[in-house]
C-alpha positions as CSV (number, residue, x, y, z in Angstrom):
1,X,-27.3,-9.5,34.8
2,X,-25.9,-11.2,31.5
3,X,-22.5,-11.7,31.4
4,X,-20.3,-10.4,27.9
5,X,-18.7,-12.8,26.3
6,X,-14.6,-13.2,26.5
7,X,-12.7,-11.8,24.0
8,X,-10.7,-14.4,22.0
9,X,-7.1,-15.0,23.0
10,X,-5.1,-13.9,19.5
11,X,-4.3,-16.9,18.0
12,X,-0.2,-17.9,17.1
13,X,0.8,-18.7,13.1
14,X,4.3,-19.7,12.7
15,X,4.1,-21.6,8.4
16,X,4.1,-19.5,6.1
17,X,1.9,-22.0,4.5
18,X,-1.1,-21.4,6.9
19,X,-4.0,-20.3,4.3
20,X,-3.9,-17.5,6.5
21,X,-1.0,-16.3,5.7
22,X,-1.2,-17.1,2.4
23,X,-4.6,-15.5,1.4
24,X,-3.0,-12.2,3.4
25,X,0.1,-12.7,0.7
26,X,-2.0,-12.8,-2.3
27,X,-4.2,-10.0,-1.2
28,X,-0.6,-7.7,-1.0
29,X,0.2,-9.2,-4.6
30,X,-2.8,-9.7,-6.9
31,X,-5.8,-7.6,-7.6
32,X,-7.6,-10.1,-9.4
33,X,-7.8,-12.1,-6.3
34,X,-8.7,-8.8,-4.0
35,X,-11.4,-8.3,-6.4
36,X,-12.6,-12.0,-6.0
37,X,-12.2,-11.6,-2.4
38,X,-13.7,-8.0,-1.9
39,X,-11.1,-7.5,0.5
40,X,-8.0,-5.5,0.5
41,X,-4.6,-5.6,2.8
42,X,-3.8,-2.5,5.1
43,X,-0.3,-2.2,6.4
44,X,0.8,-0.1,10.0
45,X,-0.5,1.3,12.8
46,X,-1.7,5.0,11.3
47,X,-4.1,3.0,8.8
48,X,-5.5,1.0,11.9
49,X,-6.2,3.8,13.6
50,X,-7.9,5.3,10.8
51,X,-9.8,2.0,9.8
52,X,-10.9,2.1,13.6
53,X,-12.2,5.7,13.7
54,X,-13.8,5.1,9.7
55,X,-15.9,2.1,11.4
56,X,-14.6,0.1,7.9
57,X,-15.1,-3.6,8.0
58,X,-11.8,-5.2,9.5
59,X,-11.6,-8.8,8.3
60,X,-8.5,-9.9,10.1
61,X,-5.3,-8.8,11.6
62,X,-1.4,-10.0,12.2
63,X,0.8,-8.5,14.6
64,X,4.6,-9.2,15.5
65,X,5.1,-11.6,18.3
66,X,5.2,-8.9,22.0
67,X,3.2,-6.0,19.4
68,X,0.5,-4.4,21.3
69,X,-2.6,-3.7,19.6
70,X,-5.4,-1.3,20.0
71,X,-9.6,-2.3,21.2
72,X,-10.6,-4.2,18.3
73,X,-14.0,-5.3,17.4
74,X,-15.0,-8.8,19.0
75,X,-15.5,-10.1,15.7
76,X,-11.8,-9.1,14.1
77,X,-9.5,-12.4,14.3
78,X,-6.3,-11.3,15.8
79,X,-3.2,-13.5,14.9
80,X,0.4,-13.4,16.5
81,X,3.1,-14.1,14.0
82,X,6.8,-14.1,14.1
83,X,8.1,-10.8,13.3
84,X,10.5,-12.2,10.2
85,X,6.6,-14.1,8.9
86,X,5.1,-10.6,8.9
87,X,8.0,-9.2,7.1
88,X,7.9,-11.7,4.3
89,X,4.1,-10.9,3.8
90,X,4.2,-7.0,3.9
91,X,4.4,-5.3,0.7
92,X,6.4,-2.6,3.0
93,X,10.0,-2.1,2.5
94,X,9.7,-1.3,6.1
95,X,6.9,-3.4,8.1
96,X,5.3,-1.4,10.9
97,X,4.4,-4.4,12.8
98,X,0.5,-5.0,12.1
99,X,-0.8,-6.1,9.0
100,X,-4.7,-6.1,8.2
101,X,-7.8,-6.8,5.9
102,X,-10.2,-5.0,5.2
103,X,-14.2,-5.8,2.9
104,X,-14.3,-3.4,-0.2
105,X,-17.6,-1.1,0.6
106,X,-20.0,-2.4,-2.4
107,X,-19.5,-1.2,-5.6
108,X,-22.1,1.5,-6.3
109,X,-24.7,0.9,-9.5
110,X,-23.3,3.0,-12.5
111,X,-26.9,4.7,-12.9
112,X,-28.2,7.3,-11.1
113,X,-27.1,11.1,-11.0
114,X,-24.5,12.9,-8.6
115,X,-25.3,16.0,-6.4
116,X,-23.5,19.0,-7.8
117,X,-20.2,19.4,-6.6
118,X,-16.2,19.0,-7.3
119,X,-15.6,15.9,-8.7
120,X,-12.7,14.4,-10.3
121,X,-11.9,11.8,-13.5
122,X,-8.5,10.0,-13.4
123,X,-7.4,8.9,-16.6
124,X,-5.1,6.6,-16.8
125,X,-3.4,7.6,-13.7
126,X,-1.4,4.6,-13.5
127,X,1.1,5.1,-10.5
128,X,-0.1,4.2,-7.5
129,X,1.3,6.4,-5.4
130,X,-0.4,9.2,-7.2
131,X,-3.5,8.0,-7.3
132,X,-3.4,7.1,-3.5
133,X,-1.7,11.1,-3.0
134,X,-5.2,12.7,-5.2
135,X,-7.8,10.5,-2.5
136,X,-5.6,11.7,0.3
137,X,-5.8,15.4,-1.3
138,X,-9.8,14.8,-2.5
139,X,-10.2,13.9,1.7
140,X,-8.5,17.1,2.8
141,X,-10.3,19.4,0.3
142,X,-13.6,17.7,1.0
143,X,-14.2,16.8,-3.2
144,X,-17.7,15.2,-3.5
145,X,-15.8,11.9,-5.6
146,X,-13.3,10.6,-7.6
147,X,-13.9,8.8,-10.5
148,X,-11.4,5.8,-11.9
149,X,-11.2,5.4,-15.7
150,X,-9.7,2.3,-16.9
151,X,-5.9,1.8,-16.9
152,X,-5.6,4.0,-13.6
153,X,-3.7,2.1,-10.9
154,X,-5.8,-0.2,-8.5
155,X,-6.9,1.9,-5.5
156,X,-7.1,-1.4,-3.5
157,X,-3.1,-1.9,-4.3
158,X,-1.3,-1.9,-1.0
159,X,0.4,1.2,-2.3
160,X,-2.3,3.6,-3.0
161,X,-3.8,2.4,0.3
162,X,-0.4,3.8,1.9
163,X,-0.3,6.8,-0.1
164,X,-4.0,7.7,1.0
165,X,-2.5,8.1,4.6
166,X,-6.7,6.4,5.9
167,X,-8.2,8.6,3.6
168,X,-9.2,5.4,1.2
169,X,-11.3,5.0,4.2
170,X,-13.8,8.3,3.7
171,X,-13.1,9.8,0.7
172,X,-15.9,8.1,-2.2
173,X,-14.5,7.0,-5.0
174,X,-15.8,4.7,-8.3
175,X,-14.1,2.6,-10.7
176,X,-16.2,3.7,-14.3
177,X,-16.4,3.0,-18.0
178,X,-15.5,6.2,-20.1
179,X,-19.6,5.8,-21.6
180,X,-20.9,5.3,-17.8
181,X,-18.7,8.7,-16.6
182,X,-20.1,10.5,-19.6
183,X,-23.8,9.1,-19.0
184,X,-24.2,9.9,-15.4
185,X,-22.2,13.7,-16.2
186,X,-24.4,14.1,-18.7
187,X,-27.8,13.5,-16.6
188,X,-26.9,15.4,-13.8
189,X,-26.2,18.4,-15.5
190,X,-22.2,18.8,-14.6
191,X,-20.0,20.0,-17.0
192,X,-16.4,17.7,-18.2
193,X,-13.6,20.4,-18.1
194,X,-10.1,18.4,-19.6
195,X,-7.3,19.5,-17.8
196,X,-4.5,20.8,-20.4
197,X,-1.4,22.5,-20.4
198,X,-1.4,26.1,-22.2
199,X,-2.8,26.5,-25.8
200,X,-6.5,27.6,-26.1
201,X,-7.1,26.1,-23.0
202,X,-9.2,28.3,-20.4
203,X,-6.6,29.5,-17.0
204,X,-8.5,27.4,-14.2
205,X,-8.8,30.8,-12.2
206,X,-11.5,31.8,-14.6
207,X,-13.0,28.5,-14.8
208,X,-16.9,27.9,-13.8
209,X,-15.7,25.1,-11.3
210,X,-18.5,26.1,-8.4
211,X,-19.8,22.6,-9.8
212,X,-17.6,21.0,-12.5
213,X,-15.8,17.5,-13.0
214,X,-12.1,18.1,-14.2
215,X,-10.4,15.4,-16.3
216,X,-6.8,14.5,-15.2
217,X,-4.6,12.7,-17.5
218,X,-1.3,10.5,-17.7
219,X,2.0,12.3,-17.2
220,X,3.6,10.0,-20.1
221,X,0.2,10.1,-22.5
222,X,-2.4,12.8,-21.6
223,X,-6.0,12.7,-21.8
224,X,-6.9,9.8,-23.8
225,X,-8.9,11.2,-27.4
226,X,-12.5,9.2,-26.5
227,X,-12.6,11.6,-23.0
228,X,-11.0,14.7,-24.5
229,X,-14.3,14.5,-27.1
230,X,-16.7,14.1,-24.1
231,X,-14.9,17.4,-22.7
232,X,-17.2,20.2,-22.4
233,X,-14.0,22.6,-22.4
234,X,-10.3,22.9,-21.6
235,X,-8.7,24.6,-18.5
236,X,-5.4,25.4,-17.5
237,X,-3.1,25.6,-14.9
238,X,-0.4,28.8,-15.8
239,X,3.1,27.8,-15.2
240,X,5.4,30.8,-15.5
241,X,8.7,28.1,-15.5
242,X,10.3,26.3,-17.7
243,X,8.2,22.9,-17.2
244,X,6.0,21.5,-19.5
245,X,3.6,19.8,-17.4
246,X,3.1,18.8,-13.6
247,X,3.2,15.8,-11.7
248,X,-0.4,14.1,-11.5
249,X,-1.0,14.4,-8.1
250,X,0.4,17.7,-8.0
251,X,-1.9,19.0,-10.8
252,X,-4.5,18.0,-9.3
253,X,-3.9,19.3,-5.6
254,X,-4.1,22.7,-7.4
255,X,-7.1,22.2,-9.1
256,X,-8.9,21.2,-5.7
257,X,-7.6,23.9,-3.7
258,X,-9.2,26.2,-6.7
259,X,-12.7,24.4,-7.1
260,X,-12.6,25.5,-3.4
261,X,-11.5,29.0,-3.5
């Protein structure tokens, strides 16, 4: 009878200067590098655990000195550190204790044509908060994808990861061109409907939305003019109050919950 193989004892990283330690600090500061890399930084216990039960690709991991961990993968290189190291890498005002990386899922070919379904296009959602709150939302009310114009916030930025709350992990997303968005719409048949306050604007409860791809703008500068001219129509969310428009996120939280109503 064979014999498994030993896990690896963690190992112990104490310079801040280990390249360890500084790849893991550039992946919390710079997209360009995390797109170079294909990998992104994960902070906490909750996205572990959701890494874990997603099966995504788990490059490496630092815990505090005394942390406990969960099973790991064999292959995951597990590194102790001293709690004030992990602090100054963390992109976390508050630092659960574990910091990870994880492989970006290949980018998907712009061709092709998409199942219909309840999609949505971002742009120029630039917080990330927001745009890590709409995959978390998209996750819950099962949306078929999200698609990422230009100028929307990185969805690999340590702060969209946290706002997702594991759902960057299963909910599919791409990062398109506004011509490549408007090509593969186009040959599958689903309709561009430009979310947009009031006006002639149709109210989203009378909306065809059964299978539909609804544009979401920025709070500070709307729906840029190239997509609004690829928009098949406008629809509306009615606000009896006094506000003029809605939070990002927000808007589109309501728009899901209707394409599934």
């Amino acid at each position: 009878m064979l014999k498994s193989s030993p896990i690896p004892a963690p190992q112990r990283i104490t310079s801040a200067q280990n390249p360890l330690i500084r790849h893991m600090k550039k992946l919390a500061e710079q997209k360009s590098y995390r797109r170079e890399q294909r990998e992104f930084l994960c902070d906490g216990y909750k996205l572990l655990a959701e890494a874990l039960s997603s099966d995504a690709e788990i490059s490496a991991l630092l815990f505090a000195d005394g942390a406990s961990l969960p099973p790991l993968p064999d292959e995951v290189r597990r590194v102790s550190v001293p709690a004030g190291l992990l602090s100054a890498i963390s992109p976390s005002e508050t630092p659960q204790g574990v910091l990870f990386s994880c492989r970006m899922p290949e980018p998907t070919p712009p061709s092709g044509t998409l199942k219909p379904g309840r999609y949505l296009v971002l742009d120029g959602v630039q917080d990330p908060g927001n745009v890590g709150t709409i995959l978390r939302t998209a996750d819950a009310f099962h949306a078929d994808g999200i698609f990422l114009l230009p100028g929307c916030a990185d969805p690999y930025n340590p702060k969209t990861i946290r706002a997702t709350m594991g759902s960057v992990f299963r909910q599919p997303f791409r990062e398109l061109s506004p011509e490549e968005i408007k090509e593969i719409l186009d040959a599958s048949g689903i309709p561009l409907l430009a979310a947009m306050p009031g006006g002639d604007a149709l109210d989203i409860r009378d909306a065809p939305l059964r299978s539909a791809a609804v544009l979401i703008g920025s709070e500070g500068r709307g729906i840029s003019p190239k997509m609004l001219s690829y928009a098949a129509g406008k629809v509306s969310i009615p606000m009896p109050g006094r506000s003029e428009s809605l939070n990002a996120a927000v808007a589109a939280a309501l728009i899901l919950w209707e394409m599934i109503r």
